[in-house]
C-alpha positions as CSV (number, residue, x, y, z in Angstrom):
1,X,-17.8,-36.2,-75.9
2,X,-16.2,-39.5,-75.1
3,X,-14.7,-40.8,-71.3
4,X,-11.0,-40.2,-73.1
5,X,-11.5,-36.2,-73.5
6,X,-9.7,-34.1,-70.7
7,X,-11.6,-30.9,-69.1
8,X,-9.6,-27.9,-70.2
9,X,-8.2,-27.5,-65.9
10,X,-6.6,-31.1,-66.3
11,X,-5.2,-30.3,-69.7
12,X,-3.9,-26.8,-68.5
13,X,-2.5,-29.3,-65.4
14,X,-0.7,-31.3,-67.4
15,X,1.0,-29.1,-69.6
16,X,1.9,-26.9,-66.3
17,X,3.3,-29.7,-65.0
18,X,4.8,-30.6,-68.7
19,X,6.5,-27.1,-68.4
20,X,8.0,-27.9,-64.8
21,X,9.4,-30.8,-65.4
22,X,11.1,-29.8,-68.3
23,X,12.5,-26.4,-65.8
24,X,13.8,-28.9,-63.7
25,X,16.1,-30.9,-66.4
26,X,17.2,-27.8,-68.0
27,X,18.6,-26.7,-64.4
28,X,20.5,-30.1,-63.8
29,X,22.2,-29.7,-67.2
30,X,23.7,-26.6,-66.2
31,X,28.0,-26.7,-66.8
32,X,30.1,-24.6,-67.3
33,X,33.3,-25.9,-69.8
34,X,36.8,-26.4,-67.4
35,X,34.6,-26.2,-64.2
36,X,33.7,-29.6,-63.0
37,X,32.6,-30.1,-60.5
38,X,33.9,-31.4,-57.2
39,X,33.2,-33.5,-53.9
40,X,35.5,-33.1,-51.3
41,X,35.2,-34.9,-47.5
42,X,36.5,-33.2,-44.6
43,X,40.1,-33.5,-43.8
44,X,40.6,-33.3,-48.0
45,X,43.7,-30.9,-49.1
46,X,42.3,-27.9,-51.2
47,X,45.0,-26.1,-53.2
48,X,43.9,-22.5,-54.6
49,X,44.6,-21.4,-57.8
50,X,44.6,-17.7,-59.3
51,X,43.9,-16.9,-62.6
52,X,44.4,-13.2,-63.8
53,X,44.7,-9.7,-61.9
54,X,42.7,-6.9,-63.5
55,X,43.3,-2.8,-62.6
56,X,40.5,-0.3,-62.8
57,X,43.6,1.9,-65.0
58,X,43.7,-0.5,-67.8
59,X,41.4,-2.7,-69.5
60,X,44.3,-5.6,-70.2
61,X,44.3,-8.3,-67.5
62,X,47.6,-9.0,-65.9
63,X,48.7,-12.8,-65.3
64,X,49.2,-13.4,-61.9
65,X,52.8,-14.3,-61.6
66,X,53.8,-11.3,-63.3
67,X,53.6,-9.3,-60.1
68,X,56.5,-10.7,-57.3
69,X,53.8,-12.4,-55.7
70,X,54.7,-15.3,-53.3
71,X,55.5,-18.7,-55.4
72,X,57.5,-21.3,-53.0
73,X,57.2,-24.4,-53.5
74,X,55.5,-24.3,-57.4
75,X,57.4,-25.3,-60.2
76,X,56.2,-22.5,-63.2
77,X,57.4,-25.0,-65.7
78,X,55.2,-27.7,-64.9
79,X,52.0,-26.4,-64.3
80,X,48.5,-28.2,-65.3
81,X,47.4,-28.4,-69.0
82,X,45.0,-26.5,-70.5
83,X,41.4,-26.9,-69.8
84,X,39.1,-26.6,-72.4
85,X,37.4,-23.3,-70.6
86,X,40.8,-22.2,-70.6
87,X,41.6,-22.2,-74.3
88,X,37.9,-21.4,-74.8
89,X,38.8,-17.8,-72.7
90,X,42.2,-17.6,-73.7
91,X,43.1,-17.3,-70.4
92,X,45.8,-19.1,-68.2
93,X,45.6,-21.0,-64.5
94,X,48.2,-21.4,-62.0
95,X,48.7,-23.2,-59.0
96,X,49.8,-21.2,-56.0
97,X,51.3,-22.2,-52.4
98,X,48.3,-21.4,-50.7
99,X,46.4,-24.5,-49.3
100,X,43.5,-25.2,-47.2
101,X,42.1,-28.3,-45.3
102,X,38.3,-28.7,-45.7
103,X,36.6,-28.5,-42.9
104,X,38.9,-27.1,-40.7
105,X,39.4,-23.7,-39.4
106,X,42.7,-21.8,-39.9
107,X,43.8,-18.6,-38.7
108,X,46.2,-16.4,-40.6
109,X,49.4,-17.7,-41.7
110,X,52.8,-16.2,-43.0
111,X,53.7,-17.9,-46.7
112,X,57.0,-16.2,-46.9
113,X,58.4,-13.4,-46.8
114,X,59.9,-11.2,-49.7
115,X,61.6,-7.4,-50.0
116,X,60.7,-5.4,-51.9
117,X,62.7,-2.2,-53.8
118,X,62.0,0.6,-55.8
119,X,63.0,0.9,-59.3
């Protein structure tokens, strides 16, 4: 046997370490179509957005504006365009009132107020 031959441990070494470091590519490749991501530094606006509201009665989702919920201050007509995660789903999402500051504490908040009546 010549100088150039590996010892079976260092050739079970290197494809061990073959294996991890292909591991460790496949996990940074990981995304998810519509979902970049996103850095944000403190003191940043974060809006929320809501997507679809689902019942333990039915198996149909309900879009989220279909209930009376609270919607001051968002223009329904001129909401974002479709992602591609979104067409891939078929699913639609909307913008809401609702925003945060990141990095900064907030207690609860009144959004606005609505009645409500029986039909």
């Amino acid at each position: 046997m010549g100088a150039h031959t590996l010892s079976m441990g260092n050739s079970a070494r290197y494809a061990l370490a073959l294996v991890l470091l292909g591991a460790a590519q496949l996990s940074l490749g990981f995304y998810l179509p519509g979902v970049a991501p996103t850095d944000y530094k403190a003191g940043d606006q974060l809006r929320a957005k809501v997507e679809a509201l689902t019942s333990v009665r039915t198996q149909l989702p309900y879009e989220y504006y279909v209930l009376p919920f609270c919607r001051d201050g968002i223009d329904m007509s001129n909401q974002e365009a479709l992602n591609l995660g979104e067409v891939l789903r078929g699913s639609r999402i909307y913008n809401t009132p609702y925003t945060m500051t990141m990095g900064m504490n907030q207690n609860c908040k009144i959004l606005c107020h609505k009645e409500y009546t029986q039909v």
